[in-house]
C-alpha positions as CSV (number, residue, x, y, z in Angstrom):
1,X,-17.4,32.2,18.4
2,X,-14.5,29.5,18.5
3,X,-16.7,26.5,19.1
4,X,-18.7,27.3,15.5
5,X,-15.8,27.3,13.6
6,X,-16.1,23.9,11.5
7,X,-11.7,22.9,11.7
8,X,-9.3,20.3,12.9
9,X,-7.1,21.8,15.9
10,X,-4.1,20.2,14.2
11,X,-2.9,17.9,11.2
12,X,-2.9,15.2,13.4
13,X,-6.7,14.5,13.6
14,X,-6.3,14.0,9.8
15,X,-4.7,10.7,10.1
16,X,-6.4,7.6,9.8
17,X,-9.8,6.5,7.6
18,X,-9.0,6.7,4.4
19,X,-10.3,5.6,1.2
20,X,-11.1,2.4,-0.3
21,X,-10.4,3.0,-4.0
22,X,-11.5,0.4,-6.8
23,X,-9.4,-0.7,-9.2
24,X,-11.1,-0.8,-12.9
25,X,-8.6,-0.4,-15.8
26,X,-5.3,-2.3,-14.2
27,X,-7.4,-5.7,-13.2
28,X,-9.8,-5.9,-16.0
29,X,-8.8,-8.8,-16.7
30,X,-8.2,-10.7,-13.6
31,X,-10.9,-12.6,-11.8
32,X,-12.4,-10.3,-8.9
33,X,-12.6,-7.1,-7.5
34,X,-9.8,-5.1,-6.6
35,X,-10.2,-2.5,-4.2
36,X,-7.0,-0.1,-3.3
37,X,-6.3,1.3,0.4
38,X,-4.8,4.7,-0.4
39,X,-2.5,5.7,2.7
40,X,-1.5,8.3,0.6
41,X,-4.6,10.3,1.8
42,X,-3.0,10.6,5.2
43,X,-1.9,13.7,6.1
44,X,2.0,12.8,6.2
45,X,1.4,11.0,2.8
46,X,1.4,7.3,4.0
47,X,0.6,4.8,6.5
48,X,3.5,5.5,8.6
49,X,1.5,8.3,9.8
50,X,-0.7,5.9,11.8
51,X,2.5,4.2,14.0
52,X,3.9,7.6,14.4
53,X,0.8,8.8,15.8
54,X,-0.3,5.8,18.1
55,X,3.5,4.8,19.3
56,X,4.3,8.6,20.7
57,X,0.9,8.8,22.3
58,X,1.7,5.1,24.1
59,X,4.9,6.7,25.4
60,X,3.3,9.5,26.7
61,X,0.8,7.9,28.0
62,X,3.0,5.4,29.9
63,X,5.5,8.5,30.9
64,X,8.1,7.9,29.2
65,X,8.4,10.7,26.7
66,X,8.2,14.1,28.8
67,X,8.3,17.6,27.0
68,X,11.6,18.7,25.3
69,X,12.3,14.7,24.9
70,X,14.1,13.7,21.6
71,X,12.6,11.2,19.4
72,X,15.1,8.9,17.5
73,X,14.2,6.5,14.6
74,X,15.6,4.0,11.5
75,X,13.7,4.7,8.5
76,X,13.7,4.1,4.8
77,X,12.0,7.9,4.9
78,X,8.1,7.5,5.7
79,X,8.3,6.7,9.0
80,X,10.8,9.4,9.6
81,X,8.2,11.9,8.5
82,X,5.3,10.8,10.0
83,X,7.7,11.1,13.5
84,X,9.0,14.4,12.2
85,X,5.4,16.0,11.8
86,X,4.0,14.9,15.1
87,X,7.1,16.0,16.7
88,X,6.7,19.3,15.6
89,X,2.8,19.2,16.7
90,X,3.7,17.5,20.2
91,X,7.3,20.0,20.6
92,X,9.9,17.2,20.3
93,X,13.5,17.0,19.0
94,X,13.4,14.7,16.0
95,X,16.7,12.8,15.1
96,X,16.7,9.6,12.2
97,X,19.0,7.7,10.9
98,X,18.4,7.0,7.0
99,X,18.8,4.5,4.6
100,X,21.0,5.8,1.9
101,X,18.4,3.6,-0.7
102,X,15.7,6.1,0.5
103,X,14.9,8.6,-2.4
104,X,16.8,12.5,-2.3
105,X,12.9,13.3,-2.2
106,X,12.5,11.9,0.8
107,X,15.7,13.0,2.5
108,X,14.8,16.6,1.5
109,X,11.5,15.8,3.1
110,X,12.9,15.2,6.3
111,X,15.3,17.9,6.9
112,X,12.3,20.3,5.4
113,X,10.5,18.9,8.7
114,X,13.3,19.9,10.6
115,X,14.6,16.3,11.7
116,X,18.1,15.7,12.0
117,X,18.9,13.2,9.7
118,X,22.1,10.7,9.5
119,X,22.8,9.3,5.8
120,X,23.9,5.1,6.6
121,X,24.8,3.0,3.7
122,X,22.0,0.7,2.8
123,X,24.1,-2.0,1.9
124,X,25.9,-3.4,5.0
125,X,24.2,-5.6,7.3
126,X,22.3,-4.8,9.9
127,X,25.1,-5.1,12.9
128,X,27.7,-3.4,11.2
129,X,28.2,-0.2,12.9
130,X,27.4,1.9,10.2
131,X,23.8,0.6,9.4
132,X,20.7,2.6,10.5
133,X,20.1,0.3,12.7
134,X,23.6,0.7,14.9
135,X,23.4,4.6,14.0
136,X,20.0,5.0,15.9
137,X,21.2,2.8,18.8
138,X,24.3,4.8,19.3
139,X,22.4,7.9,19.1
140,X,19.7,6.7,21.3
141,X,22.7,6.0,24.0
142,X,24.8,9.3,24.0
143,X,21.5,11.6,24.7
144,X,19.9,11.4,27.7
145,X,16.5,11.9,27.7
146,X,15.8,10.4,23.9
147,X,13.4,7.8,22.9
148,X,14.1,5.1,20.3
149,X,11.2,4.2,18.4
150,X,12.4,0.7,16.7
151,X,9.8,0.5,14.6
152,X,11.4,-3.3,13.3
153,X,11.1,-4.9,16.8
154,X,8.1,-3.1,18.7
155,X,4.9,-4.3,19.4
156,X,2.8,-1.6,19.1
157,X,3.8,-1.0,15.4
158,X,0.8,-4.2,15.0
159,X,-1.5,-2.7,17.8
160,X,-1.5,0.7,15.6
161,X,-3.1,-0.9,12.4
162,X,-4.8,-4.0,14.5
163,X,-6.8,-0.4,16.2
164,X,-7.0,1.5,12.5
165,X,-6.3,-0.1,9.7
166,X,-8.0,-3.6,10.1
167,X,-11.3,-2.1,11.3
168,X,-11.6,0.3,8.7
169,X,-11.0,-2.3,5.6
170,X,-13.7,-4.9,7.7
171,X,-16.1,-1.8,7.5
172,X,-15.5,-0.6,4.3
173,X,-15.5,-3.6,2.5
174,X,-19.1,-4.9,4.7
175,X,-16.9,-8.0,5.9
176,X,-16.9,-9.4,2.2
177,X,-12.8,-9.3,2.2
178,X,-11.3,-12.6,1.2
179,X,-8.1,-11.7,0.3
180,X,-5.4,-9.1,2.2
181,X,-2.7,-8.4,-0.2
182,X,0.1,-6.3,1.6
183,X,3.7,-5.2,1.2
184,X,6.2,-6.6,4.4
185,X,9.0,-4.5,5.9
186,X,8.6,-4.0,9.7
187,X,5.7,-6.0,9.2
188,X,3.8,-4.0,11.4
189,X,1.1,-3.0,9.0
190,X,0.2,-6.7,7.2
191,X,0.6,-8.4,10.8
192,X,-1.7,-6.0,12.6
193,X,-4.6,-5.5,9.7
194,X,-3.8,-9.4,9.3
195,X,-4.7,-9.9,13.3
196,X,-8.1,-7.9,13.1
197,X,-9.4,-9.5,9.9
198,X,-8.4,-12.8,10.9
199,X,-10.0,-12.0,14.3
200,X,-13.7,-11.7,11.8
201,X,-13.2,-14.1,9.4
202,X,-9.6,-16.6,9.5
203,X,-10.2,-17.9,6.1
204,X,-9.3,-14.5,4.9
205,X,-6.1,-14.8,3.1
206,X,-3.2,-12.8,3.7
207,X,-0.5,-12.4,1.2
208,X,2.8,-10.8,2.1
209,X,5.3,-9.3,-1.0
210,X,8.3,-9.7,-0.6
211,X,11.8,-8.6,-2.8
212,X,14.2,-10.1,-4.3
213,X,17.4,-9.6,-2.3
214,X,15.5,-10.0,0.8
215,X,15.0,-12.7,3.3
216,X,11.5,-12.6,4.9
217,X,10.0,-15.2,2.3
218,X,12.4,-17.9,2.8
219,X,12.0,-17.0,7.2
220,X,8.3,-17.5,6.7
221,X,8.4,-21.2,4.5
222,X,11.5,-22.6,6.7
223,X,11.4,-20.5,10.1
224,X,15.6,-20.2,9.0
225,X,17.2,-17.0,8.4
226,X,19.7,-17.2,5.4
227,X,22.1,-15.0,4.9
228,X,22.5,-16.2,1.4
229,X,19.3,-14.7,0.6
230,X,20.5,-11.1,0.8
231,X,21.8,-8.7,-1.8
232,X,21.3,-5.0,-2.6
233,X,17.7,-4.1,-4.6
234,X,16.0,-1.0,-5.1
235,X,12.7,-1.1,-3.6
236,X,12.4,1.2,-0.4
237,X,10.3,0.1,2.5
238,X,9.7,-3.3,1.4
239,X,11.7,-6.9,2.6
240,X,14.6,-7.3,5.4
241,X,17.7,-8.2,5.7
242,X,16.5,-9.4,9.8
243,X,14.0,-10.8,10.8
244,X,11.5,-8.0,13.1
245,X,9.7,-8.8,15.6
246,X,6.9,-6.9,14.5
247,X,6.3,-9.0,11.9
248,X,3.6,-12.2,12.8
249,X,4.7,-14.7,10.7
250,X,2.2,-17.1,11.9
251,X,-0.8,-15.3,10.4
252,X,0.4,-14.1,7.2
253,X,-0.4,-17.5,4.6
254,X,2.1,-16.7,2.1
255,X,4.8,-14.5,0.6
256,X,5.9,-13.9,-2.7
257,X,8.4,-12.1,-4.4
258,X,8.6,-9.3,-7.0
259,X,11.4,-7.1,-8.7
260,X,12.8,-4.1,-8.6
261,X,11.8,-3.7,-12.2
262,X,8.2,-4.9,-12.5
263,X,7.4,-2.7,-9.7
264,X,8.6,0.3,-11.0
265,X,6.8,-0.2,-14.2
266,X,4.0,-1.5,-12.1
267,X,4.0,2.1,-9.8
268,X,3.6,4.0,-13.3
269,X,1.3,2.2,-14.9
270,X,-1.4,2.5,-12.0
271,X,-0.8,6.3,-12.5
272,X,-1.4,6.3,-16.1
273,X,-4.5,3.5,-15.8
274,X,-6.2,4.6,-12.4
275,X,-5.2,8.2,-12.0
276,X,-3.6,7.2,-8.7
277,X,-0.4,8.8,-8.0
278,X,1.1,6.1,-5.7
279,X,5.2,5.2,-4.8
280,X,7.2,2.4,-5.9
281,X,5.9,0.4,-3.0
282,X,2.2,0.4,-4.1
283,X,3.9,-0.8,-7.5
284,X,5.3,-4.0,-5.7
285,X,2.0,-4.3,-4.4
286,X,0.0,-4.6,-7.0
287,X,3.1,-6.4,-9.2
288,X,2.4,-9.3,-6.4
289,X,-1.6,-9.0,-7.4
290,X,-0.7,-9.6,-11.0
291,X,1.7,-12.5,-10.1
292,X,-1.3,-13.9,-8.0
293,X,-4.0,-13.4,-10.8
294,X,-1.3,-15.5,-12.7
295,X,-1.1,-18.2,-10.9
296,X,-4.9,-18.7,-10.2
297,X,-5.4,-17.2,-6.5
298,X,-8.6,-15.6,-7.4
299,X,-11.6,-16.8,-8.3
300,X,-15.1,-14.4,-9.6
301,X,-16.0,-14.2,-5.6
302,X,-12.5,-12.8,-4.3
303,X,-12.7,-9.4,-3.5
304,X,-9.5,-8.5,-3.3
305,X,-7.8,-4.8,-0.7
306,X,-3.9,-4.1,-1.6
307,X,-2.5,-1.6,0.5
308,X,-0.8,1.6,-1.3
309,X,1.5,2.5,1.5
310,X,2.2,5.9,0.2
311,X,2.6,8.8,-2.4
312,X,4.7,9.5,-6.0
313,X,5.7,12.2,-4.8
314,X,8.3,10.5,-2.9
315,X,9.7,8.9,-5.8
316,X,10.3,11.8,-8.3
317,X,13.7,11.2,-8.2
318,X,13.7,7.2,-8.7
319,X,10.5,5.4,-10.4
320,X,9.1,8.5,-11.8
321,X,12.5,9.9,-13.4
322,X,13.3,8.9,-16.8
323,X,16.5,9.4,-16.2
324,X,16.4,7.4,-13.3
325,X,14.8,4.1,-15.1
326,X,17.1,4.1,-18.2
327,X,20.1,4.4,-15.7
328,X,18.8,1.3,-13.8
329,X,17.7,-0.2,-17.2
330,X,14.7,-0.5,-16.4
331,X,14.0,0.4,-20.3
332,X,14.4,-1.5,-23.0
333,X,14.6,-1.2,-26.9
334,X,11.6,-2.8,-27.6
335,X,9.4,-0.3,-25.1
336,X,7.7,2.6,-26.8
337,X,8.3,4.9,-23.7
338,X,12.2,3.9,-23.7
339,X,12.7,5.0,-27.4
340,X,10.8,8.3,-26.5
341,X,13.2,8.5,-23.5
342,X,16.5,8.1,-25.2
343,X,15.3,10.8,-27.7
344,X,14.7,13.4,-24.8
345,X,17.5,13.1,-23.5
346,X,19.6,13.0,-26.4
């Protein structure tokens, strides 16, 4: 009989509650405990998953995606594919308009998905005609019957992880979290975990990272946008050259900044300490918890959640490639693994 077979009627009912993972080899010697939230565990590899999921099923709720509909996005690659599998599961037409910074892994990923994807230059800003942003727009306006996501400026990219993510860390950690410590892009994920926790407990502290190059940090001390502040940088899925709406400023208590470089070292280091394969973003994350520990933000009571946003296997191509870090020079000739390097590829 159907009804004693023990499976999931699609990949969908995969996403969501995933692990709390501690940390034991990379924060020995910080004050605290240090607990990782894998999104990599979701079925689409990340926490986009959880937006995809939640925002489609808002729109269909509300009526305004109908069968045969097209789904349009911006993406720096996860959310793409998180829109990408529940189109296929939900019979959509998929179309995205790409960072070119995003990884050939995750472009390959896309198409493999059978999205449609557009290839914009990463380094123009964000009204220029060629951006992702202006891309997706145009898009969005030539084919009747499409709906634009717009992860940057809708709301319900907070309600997603204020429903999911939040909950789940309050359970899993018993309501002992003091400290949130989340990468910022959209936003959506920090500002909606951020608006549960805070809901349980508002002396929890939430700490966005930020890059170098981008301009959320300086928006969030002095409410100004500066231009000034922006430049090209590496890291994919983290910092903005706008300022979204989906981020809440207001109940995020700090930002800090991290590099390109520290983060990618970072991102291979928890692979060869934890065993966790995780992408470059998870390495910016926990390059901001080492910045922290630095500077005296935990004490012996802190326990400590960073969000890994999503899997290596993204990144096979950038953080994970050899090749890829000397060409960025990333190494240098006083690291062991650069000298072994060099020689291989001699």
């Amino acid at each position: 009989m159907k009804q004693d077979i023990k499976a999931h009627n699609n990949v969908l009912e995969l996403i969501g509650n995933t692990p709390l993972i501690r940390l034991n080899n990379i924060t020995k010697s910080f004050k605290g405990e240090f607990l990782a939230k894998v999104e990599a565990f979701n079925p689409g590899h990340s926490t986009k998953d959880r937006i995809a999921l939640y925002i489609i099923e808002e729109a269909e709720r509300k009526g305004i995606l109908k069968p045969g509909d097209t789904i349009i996005e911006t993406t720096s690659g996860n959310t793409g594919f998180s829109i990408a599998m529940v189109s296929i599961i939900k019979g959509y037409e998929c179309i995205l308009a790409v960072s070119s910074k995003s990884s050939k892994d995750k472009i390959d990923m896309l198409k493999s998905m059978g999205a449609k994807v557009y290839v914009c230059p990463a380094n123009v800003s964000a009204d220029d005609s060629r951006s992702y942003y202006q891309v997706a727009k145009r898009i969005h306006e030539e084919i009747k019957g499409s709906v634009y996501i717009n992860q940057y400026f809708n709301e319900l990219n907070i309600d997603a992880h204020f429903k999911t993510t939040g909950p789940e860390i309050w359970k899993q950690t018993s309501g002992k979290i003091t400290h949130l410590v989340a990468c910022s892009g959209t936003g959506g994920t920090i500002s909606g975990v951020a608006r549960f926790l805070k809901s349980k407990n508002k002396d929890i502290r939430i700490i966005g990272i930020d890059a170098y190059g981008s301009v959320l940090q300086k928006y969030h001390e002095t409410k100004e946008f500066d231009s000034e502040e922006i430049y090209p940088y590496r890291i994919e899925g983290l910092g903005k050259n706008l300022i979204p709406t989906a981020t809440d400023f207001e109940i995020i208590d700090k930002f800090i900044k991290v590099t390109d470089e520290s983060s990618a070292h970072t991102a291979r280091e928890i692979a060869k300490t934890e065993g966790l394969f995780v992408g470059y973003t998870s390495g910016a994350a926990l390059q901001g918890v080492k910045q922290l520990a630095e500077e005296g933000e935990f004490d012996e009571d802190s326990i400590v959640v960073v969000i890994f946003p999503d899997h290596g296997s993204r990144y096979m191509s950038k953080v994970f490639s050899d090749n890829w870090m000397l060409e960025q020079g990333f190494f240098d000739s006083q690291n062991i693994e650069a000298k072994e390097t060099i020689e291989y590829i001699k």
